[in-house]
ROMI-602518 format. One line per field, with one value per residue (C-alpha): residue in one letter; chain; residue number from 1; x, y, z. Coordinates in nm, 4 decimals, m for minus. Layout:
// residues N
aa	A / ...
ch	A / ...
i	NUM / ...
u	X / ...
v	Y / ...
w	Z / ...
END
This chain:
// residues 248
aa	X / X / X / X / X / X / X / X / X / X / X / X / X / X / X / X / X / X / X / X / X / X / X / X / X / X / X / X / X / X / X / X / X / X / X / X / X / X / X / X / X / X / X / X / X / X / X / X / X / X / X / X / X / X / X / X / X / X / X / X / X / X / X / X / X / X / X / X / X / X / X / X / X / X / X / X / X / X / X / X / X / X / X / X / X / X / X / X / X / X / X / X / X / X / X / X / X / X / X / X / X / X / X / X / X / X / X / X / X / X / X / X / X / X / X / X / X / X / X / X / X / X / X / X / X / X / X / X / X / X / X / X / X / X / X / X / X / X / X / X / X / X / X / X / X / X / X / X / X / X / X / X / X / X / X / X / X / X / X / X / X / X / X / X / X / X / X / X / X / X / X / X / X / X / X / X / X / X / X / X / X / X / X / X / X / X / X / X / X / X / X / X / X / X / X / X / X / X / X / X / X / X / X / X / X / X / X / X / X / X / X / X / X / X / X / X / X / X / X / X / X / X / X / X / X / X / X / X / X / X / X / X / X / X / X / X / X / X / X / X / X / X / X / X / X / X / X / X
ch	A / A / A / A / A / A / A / A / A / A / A / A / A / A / A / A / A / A / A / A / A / A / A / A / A / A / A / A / A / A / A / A / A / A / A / A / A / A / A / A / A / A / A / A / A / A / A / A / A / A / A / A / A / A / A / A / A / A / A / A / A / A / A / A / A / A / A / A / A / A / A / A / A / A / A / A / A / A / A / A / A / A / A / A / A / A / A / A / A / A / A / A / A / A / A / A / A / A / A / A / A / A / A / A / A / A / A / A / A / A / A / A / A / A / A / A / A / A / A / A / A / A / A / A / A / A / A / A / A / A / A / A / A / A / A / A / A / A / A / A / A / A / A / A / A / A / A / A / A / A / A / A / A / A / A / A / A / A / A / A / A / A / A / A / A / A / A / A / A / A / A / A / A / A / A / A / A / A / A / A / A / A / A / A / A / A / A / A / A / A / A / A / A / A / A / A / A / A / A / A / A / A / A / A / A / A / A / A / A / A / A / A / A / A / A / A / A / A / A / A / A / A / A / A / A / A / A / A / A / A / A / A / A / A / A / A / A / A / A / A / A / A / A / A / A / A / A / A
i	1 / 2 / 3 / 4 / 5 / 6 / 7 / 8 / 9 / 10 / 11 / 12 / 13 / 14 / 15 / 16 / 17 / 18 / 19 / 20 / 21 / 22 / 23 / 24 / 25 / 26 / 27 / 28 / 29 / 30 / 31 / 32 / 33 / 34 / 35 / 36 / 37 / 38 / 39 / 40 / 41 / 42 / 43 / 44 / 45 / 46 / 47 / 48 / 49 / 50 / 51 / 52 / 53 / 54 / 55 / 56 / 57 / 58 / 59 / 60 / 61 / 62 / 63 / 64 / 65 / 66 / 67 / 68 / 69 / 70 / 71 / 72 / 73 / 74 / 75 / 76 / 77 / 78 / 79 / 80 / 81 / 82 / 83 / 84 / 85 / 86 / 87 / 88 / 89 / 90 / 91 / 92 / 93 / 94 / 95 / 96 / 97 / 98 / 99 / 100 / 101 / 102 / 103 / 104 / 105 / 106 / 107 / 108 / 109 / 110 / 111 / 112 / 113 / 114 / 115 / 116 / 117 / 118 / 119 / 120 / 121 / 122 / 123 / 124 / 125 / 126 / 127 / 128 / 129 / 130 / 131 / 132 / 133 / 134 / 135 / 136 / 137 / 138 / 139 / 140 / 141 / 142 / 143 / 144 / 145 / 146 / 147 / 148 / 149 / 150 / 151 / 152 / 153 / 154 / 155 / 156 / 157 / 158 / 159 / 160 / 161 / 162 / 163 / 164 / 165 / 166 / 167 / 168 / 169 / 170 / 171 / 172 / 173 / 174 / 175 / 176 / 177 / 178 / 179 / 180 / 181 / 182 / 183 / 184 / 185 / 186 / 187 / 188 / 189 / 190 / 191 / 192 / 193 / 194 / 195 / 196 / 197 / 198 / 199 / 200 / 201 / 202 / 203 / 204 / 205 / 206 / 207 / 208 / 209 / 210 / 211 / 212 / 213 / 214 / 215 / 216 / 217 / 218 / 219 / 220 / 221 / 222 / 223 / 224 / 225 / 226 / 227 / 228 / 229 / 230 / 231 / 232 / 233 / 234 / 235 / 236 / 237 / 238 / 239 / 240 / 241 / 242 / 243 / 244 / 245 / 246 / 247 / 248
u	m0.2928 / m0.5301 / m0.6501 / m0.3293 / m0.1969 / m0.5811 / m0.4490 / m0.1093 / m0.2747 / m0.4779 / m0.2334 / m0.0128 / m0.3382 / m0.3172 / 0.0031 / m0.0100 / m0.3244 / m0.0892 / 0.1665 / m0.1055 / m0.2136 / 0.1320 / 0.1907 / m0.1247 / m0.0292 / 0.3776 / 0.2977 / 0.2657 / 0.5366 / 0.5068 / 0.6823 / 0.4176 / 0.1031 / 0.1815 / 0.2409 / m0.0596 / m0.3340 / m0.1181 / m0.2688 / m0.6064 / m0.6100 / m0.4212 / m0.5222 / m0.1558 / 0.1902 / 0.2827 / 0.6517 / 0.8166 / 1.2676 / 1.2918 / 1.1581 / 1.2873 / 1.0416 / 1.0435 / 0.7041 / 0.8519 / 0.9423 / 0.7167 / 1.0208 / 1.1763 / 1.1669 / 1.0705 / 1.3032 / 1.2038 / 0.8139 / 0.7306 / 0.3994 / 0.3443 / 0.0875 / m0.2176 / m0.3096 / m0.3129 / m0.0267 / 0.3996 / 0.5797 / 0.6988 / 0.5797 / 0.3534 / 0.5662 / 0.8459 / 0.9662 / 1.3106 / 1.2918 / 1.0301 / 1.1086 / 0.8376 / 0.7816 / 0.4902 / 0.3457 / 0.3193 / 0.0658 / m0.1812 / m0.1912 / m0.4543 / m0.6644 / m0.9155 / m0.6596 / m0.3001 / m0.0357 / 0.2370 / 0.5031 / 0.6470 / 0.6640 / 0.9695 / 0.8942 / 1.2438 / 1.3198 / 0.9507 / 0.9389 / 0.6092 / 0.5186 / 0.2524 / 0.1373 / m0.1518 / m0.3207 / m0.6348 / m0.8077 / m0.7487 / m0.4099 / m0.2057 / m0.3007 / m0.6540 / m0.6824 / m0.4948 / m0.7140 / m1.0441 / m0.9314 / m0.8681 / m1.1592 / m1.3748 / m1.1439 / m1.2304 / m1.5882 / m1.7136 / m1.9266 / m1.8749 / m1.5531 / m1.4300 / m1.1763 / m0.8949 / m0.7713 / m1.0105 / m1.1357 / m0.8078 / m0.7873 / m1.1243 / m0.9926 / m0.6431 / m0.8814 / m1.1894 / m0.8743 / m0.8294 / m0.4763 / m0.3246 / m0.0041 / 0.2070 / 0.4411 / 0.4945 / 0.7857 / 0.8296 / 1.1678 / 1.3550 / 1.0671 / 1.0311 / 0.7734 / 0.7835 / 0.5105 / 0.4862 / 0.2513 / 0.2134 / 0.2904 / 0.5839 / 0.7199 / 0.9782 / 1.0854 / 0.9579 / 0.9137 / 1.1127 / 0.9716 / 1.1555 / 0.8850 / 0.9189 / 0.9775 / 0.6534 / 0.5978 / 0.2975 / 0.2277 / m0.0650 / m0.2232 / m0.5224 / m0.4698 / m0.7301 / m1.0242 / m0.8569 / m0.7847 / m0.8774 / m1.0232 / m0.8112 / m1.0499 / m0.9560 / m0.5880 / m0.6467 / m0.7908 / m0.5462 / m0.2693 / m0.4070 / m0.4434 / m0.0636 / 0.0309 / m0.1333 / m0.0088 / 0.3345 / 0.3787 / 0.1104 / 0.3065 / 0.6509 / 0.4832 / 0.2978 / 0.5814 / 0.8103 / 1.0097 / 0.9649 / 0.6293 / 0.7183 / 0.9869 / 0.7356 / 0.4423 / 0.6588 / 0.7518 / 0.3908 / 0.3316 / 0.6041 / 0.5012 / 0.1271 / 0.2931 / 0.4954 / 0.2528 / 0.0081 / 0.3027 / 0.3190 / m0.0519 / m0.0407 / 0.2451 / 0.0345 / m0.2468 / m0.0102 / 0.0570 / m0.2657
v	1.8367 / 1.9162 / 1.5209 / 1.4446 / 1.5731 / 1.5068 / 1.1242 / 1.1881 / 1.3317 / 1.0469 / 0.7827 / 0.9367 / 0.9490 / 0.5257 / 0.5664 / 0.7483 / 0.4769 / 0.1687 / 0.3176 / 0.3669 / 0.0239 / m0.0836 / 0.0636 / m0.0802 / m0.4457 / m0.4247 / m0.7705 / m0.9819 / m0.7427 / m0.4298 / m0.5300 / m0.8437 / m0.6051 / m0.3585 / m0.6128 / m0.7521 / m0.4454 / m0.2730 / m0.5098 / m0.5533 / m0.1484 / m0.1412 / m0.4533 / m0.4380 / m0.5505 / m0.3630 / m0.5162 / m0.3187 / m0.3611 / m0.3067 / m0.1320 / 0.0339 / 0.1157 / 0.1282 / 0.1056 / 0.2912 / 0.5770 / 0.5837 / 0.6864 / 0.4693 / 0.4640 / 0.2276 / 0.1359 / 0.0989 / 0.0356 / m0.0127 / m0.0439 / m0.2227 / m0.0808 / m0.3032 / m0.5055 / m0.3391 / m0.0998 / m0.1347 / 0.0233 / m0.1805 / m0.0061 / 0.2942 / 0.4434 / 0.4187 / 0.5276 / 0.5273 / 0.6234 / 0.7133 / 0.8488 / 0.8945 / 1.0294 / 0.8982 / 1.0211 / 0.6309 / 0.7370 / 0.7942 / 0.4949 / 0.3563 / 0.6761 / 0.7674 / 1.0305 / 0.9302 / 1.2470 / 1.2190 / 1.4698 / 1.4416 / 1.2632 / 1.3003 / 1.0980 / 1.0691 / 1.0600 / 0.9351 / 0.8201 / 0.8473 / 0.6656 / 0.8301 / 0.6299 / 0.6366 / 0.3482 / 0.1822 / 0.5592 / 0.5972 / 0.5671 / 0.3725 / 0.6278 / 0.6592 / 0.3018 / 0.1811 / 0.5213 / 0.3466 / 0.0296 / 0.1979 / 0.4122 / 0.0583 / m0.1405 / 0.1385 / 0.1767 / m0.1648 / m0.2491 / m0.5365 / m0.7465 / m1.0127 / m1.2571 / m1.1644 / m0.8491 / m0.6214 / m0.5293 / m0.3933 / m0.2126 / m0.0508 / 0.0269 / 0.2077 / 0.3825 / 0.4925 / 0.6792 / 1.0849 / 1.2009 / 1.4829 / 1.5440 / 1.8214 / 1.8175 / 1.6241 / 1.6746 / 1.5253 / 1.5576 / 1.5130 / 1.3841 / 1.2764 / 1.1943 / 1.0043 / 1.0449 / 0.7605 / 0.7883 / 0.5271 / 0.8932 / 0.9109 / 0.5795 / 0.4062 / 0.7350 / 0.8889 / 1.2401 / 1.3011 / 1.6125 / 1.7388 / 1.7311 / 2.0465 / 1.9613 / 1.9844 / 2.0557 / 2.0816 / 2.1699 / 2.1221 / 1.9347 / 1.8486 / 2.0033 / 2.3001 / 2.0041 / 1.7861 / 1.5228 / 1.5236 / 1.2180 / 1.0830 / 1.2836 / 1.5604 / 1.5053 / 1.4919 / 1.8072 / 1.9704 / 1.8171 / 1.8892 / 2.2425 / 2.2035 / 2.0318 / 2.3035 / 2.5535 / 2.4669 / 2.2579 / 2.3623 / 2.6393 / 2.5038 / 2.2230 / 2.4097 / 2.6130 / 2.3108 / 2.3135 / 1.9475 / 1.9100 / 2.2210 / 1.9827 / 1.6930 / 1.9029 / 1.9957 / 1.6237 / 1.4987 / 1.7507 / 1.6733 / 1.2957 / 1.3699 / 1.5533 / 1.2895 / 1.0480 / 1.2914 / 1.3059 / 0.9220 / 0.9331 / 1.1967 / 1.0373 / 0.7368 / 0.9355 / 1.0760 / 0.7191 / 0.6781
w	m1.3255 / m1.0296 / m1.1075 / m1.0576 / m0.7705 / m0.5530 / m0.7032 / m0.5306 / m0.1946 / m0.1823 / m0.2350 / 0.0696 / 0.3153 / 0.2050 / 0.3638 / 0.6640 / 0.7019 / 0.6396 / 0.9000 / 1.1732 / 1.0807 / 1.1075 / 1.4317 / 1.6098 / 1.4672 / 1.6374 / 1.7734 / 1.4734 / 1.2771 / 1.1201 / 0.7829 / 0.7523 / 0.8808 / 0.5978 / 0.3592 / 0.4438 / 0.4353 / 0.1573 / m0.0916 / 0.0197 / m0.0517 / m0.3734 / m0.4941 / m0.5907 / m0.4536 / m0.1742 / m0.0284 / 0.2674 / 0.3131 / 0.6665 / 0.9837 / 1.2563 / 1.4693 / 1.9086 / 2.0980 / 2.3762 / 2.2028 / 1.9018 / 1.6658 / 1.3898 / 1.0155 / 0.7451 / 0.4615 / 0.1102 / 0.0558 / m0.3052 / m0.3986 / m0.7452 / m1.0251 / m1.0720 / m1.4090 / m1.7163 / m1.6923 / m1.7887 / m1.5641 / m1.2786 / m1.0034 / m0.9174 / m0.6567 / m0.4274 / m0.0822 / 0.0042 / 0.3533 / 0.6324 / 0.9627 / 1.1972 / 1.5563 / 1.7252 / 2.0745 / 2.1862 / 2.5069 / 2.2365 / 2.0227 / 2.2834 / 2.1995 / 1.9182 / 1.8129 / 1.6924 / 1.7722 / 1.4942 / 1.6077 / 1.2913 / 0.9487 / 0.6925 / 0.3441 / 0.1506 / m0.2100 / m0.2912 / m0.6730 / m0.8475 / m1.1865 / m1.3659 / m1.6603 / m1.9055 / m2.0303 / m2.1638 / m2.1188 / m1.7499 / m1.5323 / m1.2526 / m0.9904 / m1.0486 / m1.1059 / m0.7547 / m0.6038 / m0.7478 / m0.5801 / m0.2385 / m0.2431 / m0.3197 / m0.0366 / 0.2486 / 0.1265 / 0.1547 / 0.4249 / 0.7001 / 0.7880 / 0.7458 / 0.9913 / 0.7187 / 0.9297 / 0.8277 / 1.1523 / 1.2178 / 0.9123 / 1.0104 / 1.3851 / 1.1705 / 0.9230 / 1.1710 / 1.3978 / 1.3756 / 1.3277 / 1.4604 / 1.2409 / 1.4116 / 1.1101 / 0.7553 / 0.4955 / 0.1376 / 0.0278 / m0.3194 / m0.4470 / m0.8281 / m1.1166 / m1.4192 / m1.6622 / m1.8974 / m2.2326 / m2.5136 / m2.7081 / m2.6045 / m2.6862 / m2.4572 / m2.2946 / m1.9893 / m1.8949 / m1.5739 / m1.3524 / m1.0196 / m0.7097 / m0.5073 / m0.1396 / 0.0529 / 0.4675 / 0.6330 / 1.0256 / 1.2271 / 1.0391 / 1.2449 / 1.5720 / 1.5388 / 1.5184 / 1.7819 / 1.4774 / 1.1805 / 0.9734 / 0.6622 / 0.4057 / 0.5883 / 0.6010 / 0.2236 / 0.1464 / 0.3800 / 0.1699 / m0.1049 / m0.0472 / 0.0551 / m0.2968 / m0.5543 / m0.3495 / m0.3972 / m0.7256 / m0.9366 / m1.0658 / m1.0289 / m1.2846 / m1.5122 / m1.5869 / m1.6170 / m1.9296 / m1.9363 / m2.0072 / m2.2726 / m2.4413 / m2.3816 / m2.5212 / m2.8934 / m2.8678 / m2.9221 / m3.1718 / m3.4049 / m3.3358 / m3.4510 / m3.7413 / m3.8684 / m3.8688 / m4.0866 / m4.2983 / m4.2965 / m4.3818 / m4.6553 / m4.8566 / m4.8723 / m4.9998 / m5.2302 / m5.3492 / m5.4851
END
């Protein structure tokens, strides 16, 4: 679960690093900048609505970024955002330190699926842990995505709200487990260093996310129901097996 939720930390630091990217590209259009660097990180599908988003005043919102799951795995997409509102302190977009005055994620929807021994999280985290590690650029835009990603944050304050997971297993057949994300908010994140870096803004998240979900998970009578699910499936295929035994 802790694997899971370090995945789910670092998947939202890709975001907050596609919306600074976003922000510093407004010229050439923020829907075709994230579509754009979302994939190169993923090495997935990463498609983006709508944005409404005003220079002057550094607020707006983003509508409806989906962000697809890479090769290997069934579920259309790895997760979903239906809405992003964001305050921005515009007079420091020219600065080594972005002030966010305030992020809201709404109705996220995560899709957790195992496959082929590993899963779509750690598999598009792999890819965007390989995507910001390499070394040297290229004339692609990934000089810009180094200026967005070598930026400190400050991040005053950050909500997730009505979030969801769905937890798919070949176990489990064609159904998916369906878990209730607690709402999250974090404040000051970064302001006691003058900015903190994105691994940073992970750990602080992350410290945020066991903190407040961990046990409202583990005590989830979903995975319970999910849990006695798997058993009696493992128990009716040793049945399966020992009647064929018995044939013999």
């Amino acid at each position: 679960m802790k694997t899971l939720l370090k995945i789910v930390a670092g998947l939202l630091v890709v975001l907050l690093l596609v919306v600074v990217f976003a922000i510093l590209n407004l010229d050439k259009g923020i829907k075709a900048a994230v579509e754009t660097v979302g994939p190169k990180l993923t090495q997935s599908s990463v498609t983006l609505n709508d944005v409404e988003l005003s220079l002057a005043t550094g607020e707006g919102s983003l509508h409806g970024l989906l962000v697809g799951n890479p090769v290997g795995f069934k579920t259309p997409s790895a997760f979903s955002l239906g809405e992003i509102f964001l305050a921005v302190d515009p007079e420091s977009l020219t600065t080594d330190t972005i002030v966010v005055k305030s992020i809201r994620i709404v109705a996220p929807e995560i899709t957790y699926e195992s496959a082929n021994g590993t899963t779509n999280l750690a598999q598009l985290q792999k890819n965007v842990e390989q995507a910001t590690g390499s070394a040297g650029s290229t004339d692609d835009g990934t000089d810009a995505q180094s200026d967005a990603e070598s930026k400190k944050m400050i991040i005053r304050d950050l909500q997730i709200n009505g979030g969801k997971l769905s937890y798919s297993n070949p176990l489990l057949g064609d159904k998916a487990l369906a878990l209730t994300l607690p709402d999250i908010r974090l404040t000051g994140i970064g302001e006691k260093s003058n900015g903190a870096s994105a691994a940073e803004v992970v750990d602080q998240i992350l410290v945020a996310i066991n903190k407040s979900a961990a046990g409202a998970v583990a005590n989830s009578g979903a995975l319970k129901d999910a849990g006695d699910q798997l058993k009696q499936q493992v128990e009716e295929k040793l049945g399966g097996f020992k009647s064929l035994l018995n044939k013999d």
